[in-house]
NUBAKE-993050 format. One record per residue (C-alpha): residue in one letter; x, y, z. Coordinates in steps of 0.05 Angstrom, whole numbers, padded with zeros to 5 digits, always signed. Layout:
! residues N
AXYZ;...
! end
This chain:
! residues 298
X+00321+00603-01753;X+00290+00668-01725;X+00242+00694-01783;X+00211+00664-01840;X+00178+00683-01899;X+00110+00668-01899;X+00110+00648-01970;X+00125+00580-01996;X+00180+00601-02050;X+00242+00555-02034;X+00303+00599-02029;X+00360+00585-02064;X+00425+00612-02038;X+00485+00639-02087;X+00543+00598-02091;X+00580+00580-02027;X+00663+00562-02018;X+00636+00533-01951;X+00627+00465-01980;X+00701+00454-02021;X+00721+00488-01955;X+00689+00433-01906;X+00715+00378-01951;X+00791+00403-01944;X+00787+00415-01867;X+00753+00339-01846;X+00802+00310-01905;X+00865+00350-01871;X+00830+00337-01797;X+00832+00257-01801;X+00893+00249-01839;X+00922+00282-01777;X+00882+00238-01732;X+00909+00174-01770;X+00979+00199-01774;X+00981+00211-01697;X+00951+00151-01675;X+00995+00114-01722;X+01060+00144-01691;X+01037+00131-01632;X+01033+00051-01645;X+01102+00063-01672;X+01129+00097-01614;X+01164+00151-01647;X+01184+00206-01618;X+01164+00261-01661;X+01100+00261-01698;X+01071+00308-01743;X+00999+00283-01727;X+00980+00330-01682;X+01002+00395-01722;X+00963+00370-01772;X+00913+00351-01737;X+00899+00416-01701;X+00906+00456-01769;X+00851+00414-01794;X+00808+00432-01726;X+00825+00499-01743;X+00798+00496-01820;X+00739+00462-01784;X+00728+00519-01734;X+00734+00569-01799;X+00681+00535-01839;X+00627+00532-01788;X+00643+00604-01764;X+00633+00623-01837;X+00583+00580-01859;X+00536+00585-01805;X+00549+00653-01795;X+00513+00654-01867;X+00454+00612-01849;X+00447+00658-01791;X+00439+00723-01835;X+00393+00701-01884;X+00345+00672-01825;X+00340+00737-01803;X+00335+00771-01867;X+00266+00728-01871;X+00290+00696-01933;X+00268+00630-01907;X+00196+00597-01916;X+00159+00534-01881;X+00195+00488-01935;X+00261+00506-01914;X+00245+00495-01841;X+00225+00425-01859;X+00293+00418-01903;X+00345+00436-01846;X+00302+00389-01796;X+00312+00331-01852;X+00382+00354-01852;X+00398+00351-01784;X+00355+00287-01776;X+00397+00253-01830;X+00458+00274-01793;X+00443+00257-01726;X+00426+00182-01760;X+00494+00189-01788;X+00528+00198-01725;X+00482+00142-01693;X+00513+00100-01742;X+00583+00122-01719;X+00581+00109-01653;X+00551+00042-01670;X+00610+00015-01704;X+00647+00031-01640;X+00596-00004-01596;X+00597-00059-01655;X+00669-00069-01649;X+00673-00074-01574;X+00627-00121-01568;X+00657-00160-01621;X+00722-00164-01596;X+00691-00175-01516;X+00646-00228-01532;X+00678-00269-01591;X+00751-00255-01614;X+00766-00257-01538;X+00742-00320-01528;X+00767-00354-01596;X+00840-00334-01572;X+00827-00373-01506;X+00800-00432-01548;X+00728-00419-01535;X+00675-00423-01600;X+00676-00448-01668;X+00731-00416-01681;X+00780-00431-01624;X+00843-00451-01658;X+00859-00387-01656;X+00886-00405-01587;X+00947-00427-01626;X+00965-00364-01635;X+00978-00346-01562;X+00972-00416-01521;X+00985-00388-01453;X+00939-00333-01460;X+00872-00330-01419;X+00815-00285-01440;X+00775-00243-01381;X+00750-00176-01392;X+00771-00118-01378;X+00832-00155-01424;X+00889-00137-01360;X+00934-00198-01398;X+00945-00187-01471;X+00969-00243-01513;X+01036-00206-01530;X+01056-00165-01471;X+01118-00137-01498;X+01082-00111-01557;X+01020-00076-01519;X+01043-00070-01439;X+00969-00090-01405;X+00941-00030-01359;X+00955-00032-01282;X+00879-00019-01268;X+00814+00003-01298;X+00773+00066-01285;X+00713+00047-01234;X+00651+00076-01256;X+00614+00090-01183;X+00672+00154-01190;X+00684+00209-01243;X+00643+00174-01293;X+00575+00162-01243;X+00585+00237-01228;X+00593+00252-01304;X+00534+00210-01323;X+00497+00255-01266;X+00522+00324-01291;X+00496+00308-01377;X+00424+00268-01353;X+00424+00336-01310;X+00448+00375-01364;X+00388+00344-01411;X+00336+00365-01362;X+00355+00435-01354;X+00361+00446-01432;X+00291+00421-01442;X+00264+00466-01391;X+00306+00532-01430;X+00266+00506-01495;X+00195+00504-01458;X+00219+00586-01429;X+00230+00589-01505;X+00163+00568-01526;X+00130+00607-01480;X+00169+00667-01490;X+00200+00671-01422;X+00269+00701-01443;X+00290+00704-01371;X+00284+00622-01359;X+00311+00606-01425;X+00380+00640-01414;X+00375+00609-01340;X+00375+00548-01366;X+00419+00539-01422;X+00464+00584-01385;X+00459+00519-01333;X+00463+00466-01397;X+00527+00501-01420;X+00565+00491-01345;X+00537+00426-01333;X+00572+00408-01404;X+00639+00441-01390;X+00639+00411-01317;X+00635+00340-01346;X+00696+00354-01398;X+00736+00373-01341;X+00721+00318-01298;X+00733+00266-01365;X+00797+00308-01374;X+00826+00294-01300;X+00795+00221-01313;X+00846+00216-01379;X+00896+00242-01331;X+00883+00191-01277;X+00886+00128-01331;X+00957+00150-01373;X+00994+00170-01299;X+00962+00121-01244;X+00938+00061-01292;X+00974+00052-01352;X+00913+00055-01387;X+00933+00090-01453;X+00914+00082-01519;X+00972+00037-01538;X+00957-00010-01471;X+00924-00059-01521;X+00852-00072-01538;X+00817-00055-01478;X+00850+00018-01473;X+00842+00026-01555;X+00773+00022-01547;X+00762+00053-01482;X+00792+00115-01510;X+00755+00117-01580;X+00693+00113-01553;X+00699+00158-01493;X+00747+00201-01536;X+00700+00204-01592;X+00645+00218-01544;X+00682+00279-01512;X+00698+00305-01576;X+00624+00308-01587;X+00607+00339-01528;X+00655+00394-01539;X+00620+00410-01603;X+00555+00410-01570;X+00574+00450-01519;X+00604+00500-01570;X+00537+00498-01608;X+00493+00519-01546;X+00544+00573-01524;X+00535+00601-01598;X+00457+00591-01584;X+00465+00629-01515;X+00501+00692-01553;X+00444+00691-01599;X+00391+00690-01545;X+00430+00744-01516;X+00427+00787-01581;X+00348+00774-01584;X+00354+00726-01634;X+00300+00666-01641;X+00221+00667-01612;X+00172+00634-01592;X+00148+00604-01662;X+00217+00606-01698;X+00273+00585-01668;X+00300+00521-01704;X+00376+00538-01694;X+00366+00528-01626;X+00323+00460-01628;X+00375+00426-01672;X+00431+00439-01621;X+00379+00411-01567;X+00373+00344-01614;X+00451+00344-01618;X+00449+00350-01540;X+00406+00293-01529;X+00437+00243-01577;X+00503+00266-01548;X+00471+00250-01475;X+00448+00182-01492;X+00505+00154-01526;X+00540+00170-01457;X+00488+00119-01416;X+00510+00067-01470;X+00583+00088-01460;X+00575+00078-01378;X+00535+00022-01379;X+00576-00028-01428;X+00645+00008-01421;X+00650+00030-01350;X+00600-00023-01313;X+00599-00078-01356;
! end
């Protein structure tokens, strides 16, 4: 937010289409996203997944334009007071916890399947006679032997992390350092260091979904390492996948944030718009040490 209204009256806005809107585009958006990776375990050859998918991205892109295009307005049209201020930072608290959660299941399932459902199908545990199922098959991990090779053909190799990913892990710890320093310019009102810096944040963000893209590149051509290469590859790619997905939206958000500075939007005492896509940044940053550490390292 930019101004606020030094009174304490709670604004309430007129009715929106925004919301009914956002529920259509995410309902369109993963029914696309299931219906492509679905045809993808099924090998077909055509798949309307990604058509629907990418009009569902679209929708996405539309509602956000529109919607926060709204927010924007009536920030600067000082219609805001100190109890809105807190609302949105509840809001984007509560959301950020919701996407902690998200990730979690991911990190939940991984190690779930690493460190018991591996090791039952090679015998191990309480609940080993599940090494009936495949009696030849021996568990290590990255899984490079899956039980049922014709089904799910095991990658060749595995990404190393002391390449692309160390230098990607550099790049967003960088990119986290340089943000912060555009939101103390911000704070002190020194326009010049703020756009200097998130001008930095914003290449440091695209830089890394390059590098992850020629990484992708690398694993489906060189490796084998695809999405349908069994369970190691499955979740290798949701997580990272997710991941990147996240930190194109955050990058999105601080190039939006950038325009804004440009227009003189935002000072030195209100300027939540920009905080909240410095919070997204940050989460965004440190679910990439977890990713590194117990998918790339570990």
């Amino acid at each position: 937010m930019s101004h606020q209204s030094t009174h304490e009256q709670y604004y309430v806005p007129a009715q929106s289409k925004w919301p009914i809107i956002a529920t259509v585009a995410l309902l369109v958006t993963f029914f696309g996203l299931g219906t492509w990776f679905n045809d993808l375990k099924a090998e077909r050859a055509e798949s309307s997944g990604p058509l629907i998918f990418f009009v569902g991205a679209l929708l996405i892109a539309y509602m956000m334009f529109g919607w926060f295009g709204s927010v924007v307005k009536e920030s600067r049209a000082g219609l805001y007071s100190a109890q809105m201020d807190r609302s949105f930072r509840w809001g984007m608290s509560w959301f950020i916890f919701s996407e902690v959660m998200f990730f979690l299941a991911f990190f939940g399932a991984l190690f779930y399947i690493r460190y018991w459902v591996g090791p039952w199908l090679d015998g191990e545990g309480d609940k080993g006679v599940s090494a009936m199922l495949w009696p030849n098959f021996e568990y290590s991990w990255p899984l490079m032997n899956n039980p049922d090779p014709k089904l799910y053909p095991a990658p060749e190799g595995t990404i190393s992390p002391w390449g692309l990913p160390l230098v990607n892990t550099i790049l967003l710890v960088s990119s986290s350092f340089t943000l912060t320093w555009a939101h103390h310019a911000l704070r002190k009102g020194d326009r010049s260091k703020l756009k200097l810096g998130l001008g930095v944040t914003i290449l440091l963000g695209a830089a890394f979904l390059i590098l992850q893209a020629e990484e992708y590149v690398h694993a489906y051509n060189e490796l084998g390492l695809t999405l349908g290469s069994g369970i190691y590859g499955a979740t290798f790619f949701m997580l990272t996948g997710f991941h990147g997905a996240h930190v194109t939206m955050g990058t999105i958000i601080l190039t939006v944030m950038f325009i804004r500075i440009l227009r003189g939007h935002f000072d030195a005492e209100h300027h939540f718009g920009f905080e909240a896509g410095a919070w997204y940044w940050h989460f965004v940053d440190v679910v990439w040490i977890g990713l590194f550490v117990f998918v790339y390292v570990l």
